[in-house]
C-alpha positions as CSV (number, residue, x, y, z in Angstrom):
1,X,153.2,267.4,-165.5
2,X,150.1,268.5,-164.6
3,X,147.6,271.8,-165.4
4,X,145.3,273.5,-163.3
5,X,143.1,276.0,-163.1
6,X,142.6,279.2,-160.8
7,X,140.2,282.0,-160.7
8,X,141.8,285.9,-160.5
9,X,140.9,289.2,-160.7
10,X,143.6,290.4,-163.0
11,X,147.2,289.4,-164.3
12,X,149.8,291.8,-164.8
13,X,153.6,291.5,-165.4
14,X,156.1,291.1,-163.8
15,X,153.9,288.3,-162.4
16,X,154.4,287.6,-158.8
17,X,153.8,284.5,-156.7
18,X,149.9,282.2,-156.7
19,X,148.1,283.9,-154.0
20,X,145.3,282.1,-151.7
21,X,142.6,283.8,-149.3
22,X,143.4,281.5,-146.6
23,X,146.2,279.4,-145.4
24,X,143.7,275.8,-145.7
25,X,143.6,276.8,-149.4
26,X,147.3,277.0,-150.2
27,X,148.1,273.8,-148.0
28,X,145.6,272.1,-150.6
29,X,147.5,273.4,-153.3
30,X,150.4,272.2,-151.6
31,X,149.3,268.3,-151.5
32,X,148.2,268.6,-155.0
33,X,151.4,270.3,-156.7
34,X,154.2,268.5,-158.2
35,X,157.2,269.7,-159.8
36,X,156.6,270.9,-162.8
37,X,152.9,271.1,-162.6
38,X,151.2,274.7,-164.4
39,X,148.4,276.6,-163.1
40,X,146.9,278.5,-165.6
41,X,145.1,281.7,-164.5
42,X,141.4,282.6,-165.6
43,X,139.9,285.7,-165.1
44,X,136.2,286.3,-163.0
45,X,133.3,288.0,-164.6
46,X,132.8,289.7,-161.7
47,X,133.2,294.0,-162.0
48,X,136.2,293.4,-159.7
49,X,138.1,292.3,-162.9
50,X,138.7,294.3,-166.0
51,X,136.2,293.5,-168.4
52,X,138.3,293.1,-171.0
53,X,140.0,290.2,-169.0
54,X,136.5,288.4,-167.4
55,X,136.1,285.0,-168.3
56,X,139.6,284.8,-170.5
57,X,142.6,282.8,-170.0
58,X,145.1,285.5,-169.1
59,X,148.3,283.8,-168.1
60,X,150.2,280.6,-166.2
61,X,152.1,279.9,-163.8
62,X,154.5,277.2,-162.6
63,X,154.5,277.2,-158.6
64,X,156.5,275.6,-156.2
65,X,155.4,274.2,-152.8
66,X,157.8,277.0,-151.1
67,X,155.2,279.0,-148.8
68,X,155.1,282.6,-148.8
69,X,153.5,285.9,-147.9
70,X,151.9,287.8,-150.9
71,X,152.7,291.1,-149.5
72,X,156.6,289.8,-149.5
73,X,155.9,290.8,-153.1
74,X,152.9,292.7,-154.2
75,X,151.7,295.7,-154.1
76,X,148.0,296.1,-153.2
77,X,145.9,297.9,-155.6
78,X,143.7,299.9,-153.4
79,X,141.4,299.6,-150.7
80,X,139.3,297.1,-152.7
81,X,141.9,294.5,-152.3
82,X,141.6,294.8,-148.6
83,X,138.8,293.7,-145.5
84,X,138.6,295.2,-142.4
85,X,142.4,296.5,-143.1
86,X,143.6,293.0,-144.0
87,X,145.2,291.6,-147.5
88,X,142.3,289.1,-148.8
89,X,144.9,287.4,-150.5
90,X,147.2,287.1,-147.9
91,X,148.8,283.4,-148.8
92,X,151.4,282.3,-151.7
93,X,153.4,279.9,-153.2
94,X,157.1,281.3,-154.8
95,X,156.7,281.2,-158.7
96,X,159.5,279.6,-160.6
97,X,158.1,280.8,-164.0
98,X,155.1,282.8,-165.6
99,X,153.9,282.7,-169.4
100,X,150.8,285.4,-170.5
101,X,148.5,284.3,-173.4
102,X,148.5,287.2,-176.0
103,X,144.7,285.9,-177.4
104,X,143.5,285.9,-174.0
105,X,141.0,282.9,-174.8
106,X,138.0,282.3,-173.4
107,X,137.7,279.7,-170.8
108,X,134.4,278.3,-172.5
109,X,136.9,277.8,-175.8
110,X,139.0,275.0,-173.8
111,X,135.9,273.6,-171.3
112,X,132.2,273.5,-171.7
113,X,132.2,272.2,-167.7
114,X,130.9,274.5,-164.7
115,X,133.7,275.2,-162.0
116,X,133.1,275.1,-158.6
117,X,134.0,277.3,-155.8
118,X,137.4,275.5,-155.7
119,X,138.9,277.3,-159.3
120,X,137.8,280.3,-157.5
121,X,139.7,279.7,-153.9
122,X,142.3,277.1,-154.7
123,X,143.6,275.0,-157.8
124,X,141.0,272.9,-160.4
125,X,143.0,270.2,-162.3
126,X,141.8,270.4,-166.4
127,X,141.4,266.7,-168.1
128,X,143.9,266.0,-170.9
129,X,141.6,267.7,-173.9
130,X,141.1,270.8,-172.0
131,X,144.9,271.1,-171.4
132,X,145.2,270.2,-175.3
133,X,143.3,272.9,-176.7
134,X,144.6,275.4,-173.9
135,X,148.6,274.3,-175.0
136,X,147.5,275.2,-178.4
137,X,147.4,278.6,-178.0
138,X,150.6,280.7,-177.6
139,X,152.3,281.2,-174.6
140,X,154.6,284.5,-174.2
141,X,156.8,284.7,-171.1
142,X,157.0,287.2,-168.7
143,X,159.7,288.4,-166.0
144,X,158.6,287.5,-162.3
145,X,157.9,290.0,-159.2
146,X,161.4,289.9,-157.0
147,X,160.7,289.6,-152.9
148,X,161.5,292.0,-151.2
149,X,164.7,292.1,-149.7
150,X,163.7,290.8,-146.2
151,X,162.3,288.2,-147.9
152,X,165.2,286.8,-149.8
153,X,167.3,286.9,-146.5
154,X,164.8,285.5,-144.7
155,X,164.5,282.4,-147.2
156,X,168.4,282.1,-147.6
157,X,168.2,281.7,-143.8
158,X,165.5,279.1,-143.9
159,X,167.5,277.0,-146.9
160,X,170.6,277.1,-145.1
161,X,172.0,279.2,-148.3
162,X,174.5,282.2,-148.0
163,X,173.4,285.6,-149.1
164,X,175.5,287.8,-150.7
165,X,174.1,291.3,-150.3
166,X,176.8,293.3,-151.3
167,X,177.1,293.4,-155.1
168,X,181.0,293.0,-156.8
169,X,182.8,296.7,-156.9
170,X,182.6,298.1,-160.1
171,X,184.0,301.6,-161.6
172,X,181.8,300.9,-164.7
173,X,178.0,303.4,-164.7
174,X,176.0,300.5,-165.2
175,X,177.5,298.5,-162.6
176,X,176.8,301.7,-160.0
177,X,173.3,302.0,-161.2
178,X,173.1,298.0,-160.6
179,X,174.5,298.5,-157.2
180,X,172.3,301.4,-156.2
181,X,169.4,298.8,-157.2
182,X,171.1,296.1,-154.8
183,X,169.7,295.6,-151.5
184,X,171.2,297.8,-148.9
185,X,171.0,298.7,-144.8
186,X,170.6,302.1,-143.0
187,X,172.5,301.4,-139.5
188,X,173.0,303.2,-136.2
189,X,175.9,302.8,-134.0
190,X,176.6,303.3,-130.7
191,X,180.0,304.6,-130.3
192,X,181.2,303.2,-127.1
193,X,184.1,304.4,-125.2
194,X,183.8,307.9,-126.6
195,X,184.0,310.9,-124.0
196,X,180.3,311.7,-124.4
197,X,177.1,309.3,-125.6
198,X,177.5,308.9,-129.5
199,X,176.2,307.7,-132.4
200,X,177.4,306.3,-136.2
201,X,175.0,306.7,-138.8
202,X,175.6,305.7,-142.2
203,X,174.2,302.8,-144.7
204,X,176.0,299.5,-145.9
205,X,175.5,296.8,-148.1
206,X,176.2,294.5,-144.9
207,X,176.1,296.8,-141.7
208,X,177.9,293.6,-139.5
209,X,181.0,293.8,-142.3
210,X,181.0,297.6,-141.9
211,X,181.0,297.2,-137.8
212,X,184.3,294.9,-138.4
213,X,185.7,297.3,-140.6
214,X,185.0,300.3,-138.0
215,X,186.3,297.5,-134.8
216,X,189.0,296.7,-136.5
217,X,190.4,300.0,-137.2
218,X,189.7,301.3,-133.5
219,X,191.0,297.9,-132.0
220,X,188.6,298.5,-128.8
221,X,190.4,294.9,-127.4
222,X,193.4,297.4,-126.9
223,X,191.4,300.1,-125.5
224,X,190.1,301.5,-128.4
225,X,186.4,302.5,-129.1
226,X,184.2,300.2,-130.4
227,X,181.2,300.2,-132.6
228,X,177.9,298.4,-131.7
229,X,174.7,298.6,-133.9
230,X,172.2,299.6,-131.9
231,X,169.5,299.9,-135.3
232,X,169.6,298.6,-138.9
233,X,166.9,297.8,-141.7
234,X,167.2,295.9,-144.5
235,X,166.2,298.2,-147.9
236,X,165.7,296.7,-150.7
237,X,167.6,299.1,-152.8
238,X,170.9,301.4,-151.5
239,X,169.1,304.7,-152.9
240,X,166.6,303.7,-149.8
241,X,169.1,303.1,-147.3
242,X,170.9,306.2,-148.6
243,X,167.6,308.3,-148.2
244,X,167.0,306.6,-144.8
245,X,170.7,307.9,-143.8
246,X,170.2,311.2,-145.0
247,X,166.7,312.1,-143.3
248,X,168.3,311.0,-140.1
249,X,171.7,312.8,-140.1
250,X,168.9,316.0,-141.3
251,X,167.3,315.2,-138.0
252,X,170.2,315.6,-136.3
253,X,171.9,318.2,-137.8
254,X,172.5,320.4,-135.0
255,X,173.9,317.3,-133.3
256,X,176.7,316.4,-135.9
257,X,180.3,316.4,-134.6
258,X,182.5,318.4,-137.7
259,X,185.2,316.3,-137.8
260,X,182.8,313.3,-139.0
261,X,179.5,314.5,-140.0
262,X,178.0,310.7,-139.6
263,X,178.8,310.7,-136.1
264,X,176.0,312.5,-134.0
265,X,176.3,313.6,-130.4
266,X,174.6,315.2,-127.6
267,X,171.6,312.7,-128.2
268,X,170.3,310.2,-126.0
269,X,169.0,306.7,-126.8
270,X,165.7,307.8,-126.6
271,X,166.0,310.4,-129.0
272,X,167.4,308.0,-131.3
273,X,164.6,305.3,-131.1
274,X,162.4,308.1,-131.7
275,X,164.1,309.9,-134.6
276,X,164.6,306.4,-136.1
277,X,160.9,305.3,-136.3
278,X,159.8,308.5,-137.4
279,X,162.6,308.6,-140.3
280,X,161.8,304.7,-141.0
281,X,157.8,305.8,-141.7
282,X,158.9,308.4,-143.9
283,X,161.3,306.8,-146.1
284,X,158.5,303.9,-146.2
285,X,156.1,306.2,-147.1
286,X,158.4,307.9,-149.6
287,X,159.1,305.3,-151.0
288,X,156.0,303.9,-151.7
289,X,154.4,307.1,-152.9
C-alpha cells in the first residue's frame, strides 16, 4: 500500500471521486495506482481555497483505476470552477472510500520538502516517515458522492453487470420514501394502431418492462395496439421522473383523452419532440435550483 499526495481547493463530504485537469494527468495516476494505494488530499494556499483549509491536510482517498467524468458526480461551485464555459476539473477516478482528518494538519507537520507542480496536477508519492507521521493522526470516515444515475447504468453496461433499477415493492413509508429516491424514467409512447396519432406518457422504474406490460395486455401480434417508446430519460430519483410526467401531461392538457388521462391526442410528433425538450430543461433546471 502506498500514499500520495494531491493538491485541492477544498474537501467536502460526501466526498466524490479524485478529479484531474486533464486526461494525461489521470492516465499518470493510472500507471502509478495500485489497489489499495491512499491519496491524501492537501489544501492550496491559494484564495481559491478556504483559508481555514490552505496548506492543511484535509482528507484521503482510496481511488481506483476505473475512469470517470467529474461532472457524473459533482456539482460545480460557481463560475470560478469553470474556463471558457468548461469544468477545469473535468477527469476522475471512481473512489472506493474517503477518510477526513478532524485536526486538519499542516502539510509542513508531516514534510519539510517543496512539492512540485505534480502534487498540484496529479499524484506525489510521500516516503515512509512522511506517511508515518501523517497515519498518526486520526482518520474519520466519510460517506462518498453517488453517480448519477446515467452513470451507474452506463458502468453496469461497460462491466457486463445487470442493473436492477427498480427497487423491491414495499407497503412499508420508509421503503416508499427509499423508492421515490431510486432512480426512475419519464417515457413517451407512441400508441400505434390507435384510430388517430397518440401518445403514452407516464414514468417507470424500467420504461422497456412497462412497454411489455402495456404489449402484453394489448397483444398487438393479434391485432391489438402496440406501444413503442418514442422518448425516455433516465432520472436519478422517481420524484424527477414524476415531475418530468407531470409538466408534460400540463403541456398537454387540452390534448388528454378522459378515459386515460396519460394518453394524449391530437398532437403530432413534432409537437412532442418539442414539448419534451422544453419540459426536460425545466425539470433540469428545477431540479438543480
Amino acid at each position: 500500500m502506498t500514499l500520495f499526495i494531491t493538491k485541492v481547493w477544498g474537501f467536502g463530504t460526501p466526498v466524490g471521486p479524485l478529479q484531474f485537469s486533464l486526461s494525461g494527468w489521470r492516465e499518470n495516476a493510472r500507471k502509478k495506482l495500485r489497489p489499495g494505494d491512499q491519496v491524501a488530499l492537501v489544501g492550496t494556499v491559494g484564495e481559491e481555497t478556504p483559508p481555514e483549509m490552505r496548506g492543511r491536510i484535509l482528507g484521503v482517498m482510496a481511488p481506483t483505476t476505473e475512469p470517470v467524468m467529474s461532472l457524473d458526480f459533482v456539482k460545480p461551485r460557481g463560475t470560478s470552477d469553470f474556463v471558457d464555459g468548461e469544468y477545469k476539473w473535468p477527469y476522475a477516478l471512481m473512489n472506493l472510500q474517503a477518510w477526513s482528518l478532524p485536526d486538519r494538519p499542516l502539510l509542513t507537520q508531516i514534510s519539510d520538502r517543496k512539492f512540485s507542480m505534480d502534487s498540484a496536477q496529479g499524484i506525489v508519492e510521500l516516503t515512509p516517515e512522511e506517511e508515518r507521521r501523517l497515519r498518526a493522526f486520526r482518520w474519520q470516515e466519510e460517506p462518498l458522492l453517488q453517480p448519477t444515475a446515467q452513470t451507474q447504468q452506463r458502468m453496469a453496461k461497460k462491466h457486463g453487470t445487470s442493473k436492477k433499477v427498480a427497487p423491491p415493492p414495499t407497503t412499508q413509508r420508509t421503503g416508499i420514501m427509499h423508492m421515490r429516491r431510486a432512480p426512475a424514467h419519464t417515457y413517451a409512447m407512441r400508441i400505434v394502431g390507435a384510430k388517430e396519432l397518440a401518445f403514452k406518457i407516464g414514468w417507470a422504474f424500467d420504461f422497456n418492462q412497462r412497454a411489455d406490460q402495456f404489449n402484453h395486455a394489448s397483444m398487438p401480434s393479434l391485432g391489438g395496439l402496440e406501444y413503442l417508446p418514442v422518448w425516455h430519460h433516465l432520472w436519478d430519483t422517481a420524484r424527477l421522473a414524476y415531475q418530468m410526467e407531470q409538466r408534460l401531461l400540463t403541456h398537454f392538457a387540452r390534448h388528454r383523452n378522459t378515459s386515460n388521462h396519460e394518453i394524449v391526442t391530437g398532437v403530432s410528433k413534432e409537437q412532442l419532440d418539442a414539448a419534451w425538450k422544453t419540459c426536460f430543461l425545466l425539470n433540469q433546471q428545477g431540479h438543480k435550483g
